[in-house]
PADO-359743 format. One record per residue (C-alpha): x, y negated, z; residue in one letter. Coordinates in Angstrom, 2 decimals. Example, Ala and Ser with C-alpha at 12.3 -4.5 7.8 and 13.67 -1.06 7.14 Angstrom:
% residues 2
SITE        c1        c2        c3   residuo
SITE     12.30      4.50      7.80         A
SITE     13.67      1.06      7.14         S
% end
This chain:
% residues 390
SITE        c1        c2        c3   residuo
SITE     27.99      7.84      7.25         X
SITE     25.55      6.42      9.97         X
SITE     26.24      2.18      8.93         X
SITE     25.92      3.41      5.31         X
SITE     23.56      1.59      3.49         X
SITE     19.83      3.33      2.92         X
SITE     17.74      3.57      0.26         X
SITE     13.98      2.01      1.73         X
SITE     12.22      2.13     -1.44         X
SITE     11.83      2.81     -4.81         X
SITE      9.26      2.38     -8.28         X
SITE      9.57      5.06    -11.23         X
SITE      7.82      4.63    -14.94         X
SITE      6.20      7.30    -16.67         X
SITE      9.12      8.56    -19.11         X
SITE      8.31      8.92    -22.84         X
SITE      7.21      6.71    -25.21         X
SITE      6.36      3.20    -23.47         X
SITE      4.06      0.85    -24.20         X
SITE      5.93     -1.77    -23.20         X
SITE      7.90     -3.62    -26.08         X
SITE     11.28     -3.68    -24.70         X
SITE     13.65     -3.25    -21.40         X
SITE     12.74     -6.97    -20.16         X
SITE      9.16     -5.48    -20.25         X
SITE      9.55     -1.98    -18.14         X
SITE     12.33     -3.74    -15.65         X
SITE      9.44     -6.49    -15.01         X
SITE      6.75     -2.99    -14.47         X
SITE      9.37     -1.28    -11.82         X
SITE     11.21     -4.28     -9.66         X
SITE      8.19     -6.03     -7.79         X
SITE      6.82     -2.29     -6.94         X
SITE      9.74     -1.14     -5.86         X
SITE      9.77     -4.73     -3.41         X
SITE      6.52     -3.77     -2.30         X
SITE      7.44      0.22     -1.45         X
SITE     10.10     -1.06      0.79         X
SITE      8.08     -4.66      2.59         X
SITE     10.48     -6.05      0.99         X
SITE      9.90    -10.09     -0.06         X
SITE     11.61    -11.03     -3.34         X
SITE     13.03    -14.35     -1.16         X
SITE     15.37    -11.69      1.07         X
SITE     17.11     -9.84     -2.12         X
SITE     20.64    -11.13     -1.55         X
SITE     21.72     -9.22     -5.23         X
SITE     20.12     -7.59     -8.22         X
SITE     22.40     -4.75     -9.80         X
SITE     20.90     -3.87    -13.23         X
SITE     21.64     -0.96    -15.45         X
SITE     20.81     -0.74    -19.00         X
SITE     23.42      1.28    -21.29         X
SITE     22.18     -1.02    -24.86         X
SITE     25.15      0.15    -27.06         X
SITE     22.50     -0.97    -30.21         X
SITE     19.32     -0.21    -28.97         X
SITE     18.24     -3.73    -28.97         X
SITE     20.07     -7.50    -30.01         X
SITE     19.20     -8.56    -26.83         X
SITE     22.17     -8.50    -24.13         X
SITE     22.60     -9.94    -20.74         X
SITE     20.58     -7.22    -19.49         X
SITE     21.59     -8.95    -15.79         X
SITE     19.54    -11.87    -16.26         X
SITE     16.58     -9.54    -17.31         X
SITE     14.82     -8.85    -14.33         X
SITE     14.65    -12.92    -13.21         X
SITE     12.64    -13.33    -16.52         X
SITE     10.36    -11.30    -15.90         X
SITE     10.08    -11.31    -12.17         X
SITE     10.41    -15.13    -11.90         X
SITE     10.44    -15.35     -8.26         X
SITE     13.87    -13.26     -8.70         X
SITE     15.19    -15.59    -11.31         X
SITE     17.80    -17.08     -8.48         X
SITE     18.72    -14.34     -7.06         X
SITE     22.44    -12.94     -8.10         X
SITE     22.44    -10.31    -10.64         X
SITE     24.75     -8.39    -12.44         X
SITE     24.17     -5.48    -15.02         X
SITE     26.63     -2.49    -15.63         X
SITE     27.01      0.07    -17.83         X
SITE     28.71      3.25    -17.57         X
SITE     27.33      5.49    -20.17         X
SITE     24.91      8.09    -19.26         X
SITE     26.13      7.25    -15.48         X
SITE     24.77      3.49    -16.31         X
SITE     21.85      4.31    -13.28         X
SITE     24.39      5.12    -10.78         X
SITE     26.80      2.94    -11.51         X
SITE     24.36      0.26    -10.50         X
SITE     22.99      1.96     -7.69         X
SITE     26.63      2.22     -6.31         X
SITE     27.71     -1.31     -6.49         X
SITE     25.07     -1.83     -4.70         X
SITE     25.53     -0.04     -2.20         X
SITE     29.15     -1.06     -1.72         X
SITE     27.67     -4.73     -2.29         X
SITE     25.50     -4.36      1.25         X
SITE     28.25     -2.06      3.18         X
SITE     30.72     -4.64      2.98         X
SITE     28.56     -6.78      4.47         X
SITE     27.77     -9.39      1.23         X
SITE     24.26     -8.85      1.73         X
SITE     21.49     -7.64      3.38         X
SITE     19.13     -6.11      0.69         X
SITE     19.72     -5.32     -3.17         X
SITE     17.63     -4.41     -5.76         X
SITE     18.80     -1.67     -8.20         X
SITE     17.17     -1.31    -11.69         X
SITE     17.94      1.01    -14.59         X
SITE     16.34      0.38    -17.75         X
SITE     16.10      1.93    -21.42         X
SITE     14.53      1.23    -24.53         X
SITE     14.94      3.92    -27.53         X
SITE     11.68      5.10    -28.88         X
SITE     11.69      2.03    -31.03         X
SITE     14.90      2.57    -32.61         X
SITE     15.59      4.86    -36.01         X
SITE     17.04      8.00    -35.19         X
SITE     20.72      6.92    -36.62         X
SITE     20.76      3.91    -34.30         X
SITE     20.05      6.08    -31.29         X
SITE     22.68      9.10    -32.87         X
SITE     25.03      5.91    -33.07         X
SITE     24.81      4.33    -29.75         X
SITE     25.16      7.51    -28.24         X
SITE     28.31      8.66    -29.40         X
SITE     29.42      5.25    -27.69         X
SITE     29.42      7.46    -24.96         X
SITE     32.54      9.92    -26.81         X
SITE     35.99      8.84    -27.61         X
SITE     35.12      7.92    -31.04         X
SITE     38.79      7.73    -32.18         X
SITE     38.62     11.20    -32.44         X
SITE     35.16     12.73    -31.64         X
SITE     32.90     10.74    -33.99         X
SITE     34.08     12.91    -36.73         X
SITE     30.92     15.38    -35.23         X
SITE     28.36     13.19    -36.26         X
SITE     26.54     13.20    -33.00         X
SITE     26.49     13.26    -29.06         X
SITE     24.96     16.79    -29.51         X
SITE     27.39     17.76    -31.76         X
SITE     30.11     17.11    -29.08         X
SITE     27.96     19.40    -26.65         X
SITE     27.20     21.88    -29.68         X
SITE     31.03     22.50    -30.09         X
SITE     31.50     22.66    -26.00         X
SITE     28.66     25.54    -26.18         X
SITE     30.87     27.42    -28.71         X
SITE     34.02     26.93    -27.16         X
SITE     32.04     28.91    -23.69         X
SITE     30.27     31.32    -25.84         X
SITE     33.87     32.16    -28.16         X
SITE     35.51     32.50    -24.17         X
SITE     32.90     34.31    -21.76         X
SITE     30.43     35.62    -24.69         X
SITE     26.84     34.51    -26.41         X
SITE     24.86     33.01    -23.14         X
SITE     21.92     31.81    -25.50         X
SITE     19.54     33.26    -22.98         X
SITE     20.97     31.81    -19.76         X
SITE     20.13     27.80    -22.00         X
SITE     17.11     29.21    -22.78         X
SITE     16.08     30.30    -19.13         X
SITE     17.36     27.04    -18.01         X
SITE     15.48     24.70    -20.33         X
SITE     12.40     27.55    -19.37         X
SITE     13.11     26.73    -15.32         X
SITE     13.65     22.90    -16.18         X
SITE     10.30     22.74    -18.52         X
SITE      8.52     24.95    -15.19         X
SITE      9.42     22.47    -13.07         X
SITE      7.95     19.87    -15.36         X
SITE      4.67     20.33    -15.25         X
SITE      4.30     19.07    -11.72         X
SITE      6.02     15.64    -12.57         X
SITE      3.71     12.95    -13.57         X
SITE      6.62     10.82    -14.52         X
SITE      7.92     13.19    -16.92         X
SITE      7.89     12.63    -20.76         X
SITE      7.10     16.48    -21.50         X
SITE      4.78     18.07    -19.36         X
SITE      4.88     21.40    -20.90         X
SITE      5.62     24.71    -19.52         X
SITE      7.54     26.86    -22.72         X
SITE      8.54     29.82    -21.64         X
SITE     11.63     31.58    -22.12         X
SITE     10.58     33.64    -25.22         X
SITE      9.98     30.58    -27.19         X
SITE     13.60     28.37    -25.63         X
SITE     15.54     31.61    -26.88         X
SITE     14.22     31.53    -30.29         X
SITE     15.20     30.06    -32.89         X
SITE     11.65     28.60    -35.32         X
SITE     10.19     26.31    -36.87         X
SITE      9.03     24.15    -33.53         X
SITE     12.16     25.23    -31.83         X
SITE     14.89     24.83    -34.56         X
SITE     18.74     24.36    -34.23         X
SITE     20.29     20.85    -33.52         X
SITE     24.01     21.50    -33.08         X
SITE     26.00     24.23    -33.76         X
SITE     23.91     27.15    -30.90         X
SITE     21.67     24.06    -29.24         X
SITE     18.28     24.36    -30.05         X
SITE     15.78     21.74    -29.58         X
SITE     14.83     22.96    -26.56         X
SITE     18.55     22.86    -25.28         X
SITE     18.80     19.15    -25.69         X
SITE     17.15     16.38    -23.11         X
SITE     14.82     13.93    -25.08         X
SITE     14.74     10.51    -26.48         X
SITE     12.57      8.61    -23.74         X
SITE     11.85      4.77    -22.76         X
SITE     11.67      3.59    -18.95         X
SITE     12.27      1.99    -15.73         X
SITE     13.05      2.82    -12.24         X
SITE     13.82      1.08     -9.34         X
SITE     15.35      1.30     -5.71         X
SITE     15.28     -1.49     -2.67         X
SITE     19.31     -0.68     -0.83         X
SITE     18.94     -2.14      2.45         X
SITE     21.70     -2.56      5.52         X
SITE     21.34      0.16      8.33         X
SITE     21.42     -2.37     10.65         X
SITE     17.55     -3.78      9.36         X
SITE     16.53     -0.50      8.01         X
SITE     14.61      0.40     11.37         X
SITE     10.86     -1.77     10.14         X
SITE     11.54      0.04      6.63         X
SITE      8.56      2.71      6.54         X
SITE     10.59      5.11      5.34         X
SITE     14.70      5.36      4.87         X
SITE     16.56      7.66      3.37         X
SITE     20.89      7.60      3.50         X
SITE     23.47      8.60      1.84         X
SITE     25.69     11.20      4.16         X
SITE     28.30     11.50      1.11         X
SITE     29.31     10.01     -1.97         X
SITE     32.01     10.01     -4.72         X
SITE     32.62      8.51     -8.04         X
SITE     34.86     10.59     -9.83         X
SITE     36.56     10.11    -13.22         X
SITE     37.84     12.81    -16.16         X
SITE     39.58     11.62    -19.11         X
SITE     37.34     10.10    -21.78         X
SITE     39.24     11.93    -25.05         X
SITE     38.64     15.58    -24.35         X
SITE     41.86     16.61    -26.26         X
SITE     43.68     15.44    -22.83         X
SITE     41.90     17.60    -20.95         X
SITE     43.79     20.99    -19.72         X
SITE     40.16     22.78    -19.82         X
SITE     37.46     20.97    -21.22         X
SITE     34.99     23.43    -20.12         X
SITE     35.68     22.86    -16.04         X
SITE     34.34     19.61    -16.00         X
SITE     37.15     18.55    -13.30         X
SITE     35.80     15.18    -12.69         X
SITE     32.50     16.61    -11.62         X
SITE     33.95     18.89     -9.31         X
SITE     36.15     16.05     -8.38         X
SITE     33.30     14.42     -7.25         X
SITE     31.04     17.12     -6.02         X
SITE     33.98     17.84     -3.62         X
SITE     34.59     14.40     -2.55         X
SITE     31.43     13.84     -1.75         X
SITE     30.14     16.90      0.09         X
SITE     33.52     16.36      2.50         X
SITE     32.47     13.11      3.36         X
SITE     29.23     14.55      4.18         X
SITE     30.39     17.50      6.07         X
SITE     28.46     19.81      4.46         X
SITE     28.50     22.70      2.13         X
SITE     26.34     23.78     -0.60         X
SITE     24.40     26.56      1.45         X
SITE     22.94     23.43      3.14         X
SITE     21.46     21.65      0.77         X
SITE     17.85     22.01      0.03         X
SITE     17.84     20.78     -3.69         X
SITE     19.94     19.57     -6.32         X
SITE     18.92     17.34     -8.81         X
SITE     21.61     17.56    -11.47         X
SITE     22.33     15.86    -14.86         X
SITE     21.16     18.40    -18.03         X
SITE     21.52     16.13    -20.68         X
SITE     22.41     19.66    -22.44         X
SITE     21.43     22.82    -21.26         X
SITE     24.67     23.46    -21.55         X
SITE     25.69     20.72    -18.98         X
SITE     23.62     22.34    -16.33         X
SITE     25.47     25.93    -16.78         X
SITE     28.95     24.20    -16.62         X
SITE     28.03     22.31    -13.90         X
SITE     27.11     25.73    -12.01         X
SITE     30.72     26.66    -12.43         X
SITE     31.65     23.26    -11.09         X
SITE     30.42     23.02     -8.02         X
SITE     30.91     26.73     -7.22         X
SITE     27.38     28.56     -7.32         X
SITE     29.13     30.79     -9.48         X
SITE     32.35     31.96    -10.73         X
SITE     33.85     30.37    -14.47         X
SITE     32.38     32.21    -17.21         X
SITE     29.65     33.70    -14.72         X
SITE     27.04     30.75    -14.17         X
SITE     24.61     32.91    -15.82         X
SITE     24.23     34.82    -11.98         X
SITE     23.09     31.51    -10.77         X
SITE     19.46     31.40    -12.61         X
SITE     19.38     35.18    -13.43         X
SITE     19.24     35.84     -9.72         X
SITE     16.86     33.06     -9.08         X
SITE     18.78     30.82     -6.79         X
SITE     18.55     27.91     -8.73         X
SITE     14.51     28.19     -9.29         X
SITE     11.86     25.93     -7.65         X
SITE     11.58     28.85     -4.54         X
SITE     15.14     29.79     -4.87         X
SITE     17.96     28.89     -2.50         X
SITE     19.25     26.11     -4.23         X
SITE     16.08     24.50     -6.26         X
SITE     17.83     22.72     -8.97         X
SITE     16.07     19.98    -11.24         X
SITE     13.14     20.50     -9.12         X
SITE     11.60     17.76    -11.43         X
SITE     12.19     19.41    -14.30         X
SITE     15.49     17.22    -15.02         X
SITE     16.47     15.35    -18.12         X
SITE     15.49     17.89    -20.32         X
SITE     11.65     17.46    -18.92         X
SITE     11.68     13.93    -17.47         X
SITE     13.44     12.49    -19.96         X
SITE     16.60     10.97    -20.64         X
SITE     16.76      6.97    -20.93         X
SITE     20.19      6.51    -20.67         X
SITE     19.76      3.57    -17.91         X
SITE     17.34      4.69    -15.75         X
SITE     18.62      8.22    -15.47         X
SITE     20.96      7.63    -12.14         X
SITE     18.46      5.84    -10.44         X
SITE     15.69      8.26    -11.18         X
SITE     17.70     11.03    -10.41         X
SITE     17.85      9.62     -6.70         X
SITE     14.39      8.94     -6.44         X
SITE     13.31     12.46     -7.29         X
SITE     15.70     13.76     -4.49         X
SITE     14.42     10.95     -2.18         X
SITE     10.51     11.39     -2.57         X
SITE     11.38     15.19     -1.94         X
SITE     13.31     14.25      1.81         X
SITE     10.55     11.89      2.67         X
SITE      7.69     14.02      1.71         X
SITE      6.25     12.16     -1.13         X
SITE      7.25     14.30     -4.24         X
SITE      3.22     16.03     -4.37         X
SITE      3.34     19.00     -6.67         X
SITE      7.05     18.50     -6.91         X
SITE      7.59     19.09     -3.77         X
SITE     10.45     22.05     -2.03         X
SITE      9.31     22.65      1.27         X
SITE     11.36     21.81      4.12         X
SITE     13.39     19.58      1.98         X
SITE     16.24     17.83      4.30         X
SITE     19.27     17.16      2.52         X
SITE     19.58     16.84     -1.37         X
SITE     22.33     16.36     -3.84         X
SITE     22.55     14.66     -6.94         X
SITE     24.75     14.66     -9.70         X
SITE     24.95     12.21    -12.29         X
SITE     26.95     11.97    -15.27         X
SITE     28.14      9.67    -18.33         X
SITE     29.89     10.98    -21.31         X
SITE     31.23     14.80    -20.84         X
SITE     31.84     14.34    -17.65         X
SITE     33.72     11.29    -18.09         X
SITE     32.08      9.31    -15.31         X
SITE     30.62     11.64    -12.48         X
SITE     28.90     10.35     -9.47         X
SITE     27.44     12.70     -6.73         X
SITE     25.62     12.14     -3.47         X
SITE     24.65     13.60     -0.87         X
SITE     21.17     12.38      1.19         X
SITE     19.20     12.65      3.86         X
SITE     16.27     11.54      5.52         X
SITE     16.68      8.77      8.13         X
SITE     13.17      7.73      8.82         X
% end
């Protein structure tokens, strides 16, 4: 899509447990640098598109009007926040990007924001199952629940696969290490993700701790910018593909719950648009809210048969020198996981990679990444495709 809108620049907190006070605080510690990554002056943002999920993490609302409070000089500007579950990140990022390709503007600034550290842990188990059908899937007490009784459902069909979630969250943890942004900077090992103890104990039904992404605070930002002004941006990255897919939000309407048809819904979408395949890409930064999540989404988007995404990390294609490097970062289950900052970080991890700025991170020769992004079970799924422009 050569008039598609690019992504020019970009600001990422540290994930983990933030200093800052509250989501006004890190939104304020992201927008200005991302501004100043791109040459960008606050005066030409035509649109601010603002993602912060909330659902009880904090009494304050209007998350849209955030960013003008504490970036004054942006207090004029348009703004809008959305929220799409775990998707929140992406959802903003896309309206913005459909914002500038039909020509309403020039230049918008994306933010994604979370605030949970500060929160009991039954206000963050409650505002995340706002991201289930609670009608009827709040009877499992939590989010991981949900993904604990998905994990049995695979293991009752295709057989135990502890050790392929414990060689992912090993590979994810890896990968880790070489991300200063991440929350947990820790390399495990696969002997201690596949056992069951003290520091490592069970969470939801097979999920260990280790299986499940972490409670984090933080901030990330990205400057969209017209192709048509994109040439004096010092560095550009596009989007050759991209889909927003949807699955049905109670799983009991689902004919398989376990195919996760809405990501390969969108997986497909996009990569058409982008006339490419998945040989070609050099990364994938994917959404492992859930070990779990990762292995399904395998199946998904076809590096392995159903029941057989095990092959896909046993043979070492999805490891930091495999074929397809996926969660190169180390993913949510490293990084981090605040809910509205997840999208937009996800895209900056695949974009430092294509312009050569991800430092230890980096997969060499990196030229075309996907990303996957999810909210819910694969309620909301958004994947693109990029590229390097300039």
């Amino acid at each position: 899509m050569t008039d598609s809108p690019v992504m020019t620049g970009w600001a990422h907190s540290t994930f983990g447990k933030a200093a800052e006070p509250d989501v006004e605080s890190l939104l304020a510690g992201v927008t200005v640098r991302a501004l100043e990554h791109a040459e960008v002056e606050a005066a030409d943002v035509d649109g601010i598109f603002v993602g912060v999920f909330n659902s009880g993490f904090s009494q304050q609302g209007f998350d849209g009007g955030l960013v003008g409070v504490g970036q004054p000089s942006l207090g004029r500007t348009p703004s809008v926040h959305l929220e799409n579950a775990c998707a929140t990140g992406s959802a903003a990022l896309y309206a913005a990007l459909d914002f500038v390709q039909s020509g309403r503007g020039k230049v918008a600034l994306v933010a994604g924001a979370e605030k949970m550290t500060a929160s009991s842990p039954e206000v963050v188990n409650n505002a995340l199952l706002h991201a289930s059908y609670r009608a009827e899937e709040e009877e499992a007490g939590s989010f991981a629940a949900i993904f604990g009784q998905l994990t049995e459902q695979y293991f009752e069909r295709y057989g135990d696969h502890s050790d392929t979630l414990a060689r992912i969250a090993a590979k994810n943890h890896a990968n880790g290490i070489h991300n200063p942004f991440a929350h947990l900077r820790k390399d495990f090992g696969f002997e201690f993700c596949n056992t069951v103890s003290e520091k490592n104990p069970l969470v939801a039904g097979p999920l260990r701790r280790t299986d499940c992404s972490l409670v984090s605070d933080g901030a990330a930002a990205i400057v969209v910018t017209a192709a048509d002004i994109a040439g004096s941006a010092p560095r550009a990255v596009g989007f050759r593909g991209r889909a927003h897919a949807n699955d049905h939000l109670p799983l009991s309407k689902r004919a398989d719950v376990l195919e996760l048809a809405g990501a390969r819904d969108a997986f497909a979408r996009a990569m058409a648009e982008a006339g490419t395949t998945l040989e070609n890409l050099s990364l994938l930064e994917t959404h492992d809210c859930f070990t779990t999540a990762e292995l399904l989404e395998y199946e998904a988007f076809g590096l392995a048969e159903p029941g057989k995404g095990a092959t896909a990390i046993e043979n070492g294609r999805t490891a930091r020198d495999g074929d397809l490097p996926v969660n190169p970062s180390g993913g949510l289950k490293s990084k981090g996981h605040p809910i509205g900052a997840t999208g937009v970080s996800q895209h900056i991890m695949a974009a430092m990679q294509l312009v050569g700025e991800a430092g230890d991170m980096q997969v060499e020769g990196a030229y075309v990444a996907g990303v996957f992004n999810m909210g819910g079970v694969a309620v909301a799924n958004y994947f693109s495709v990029l590229e390097r422009i300039a």
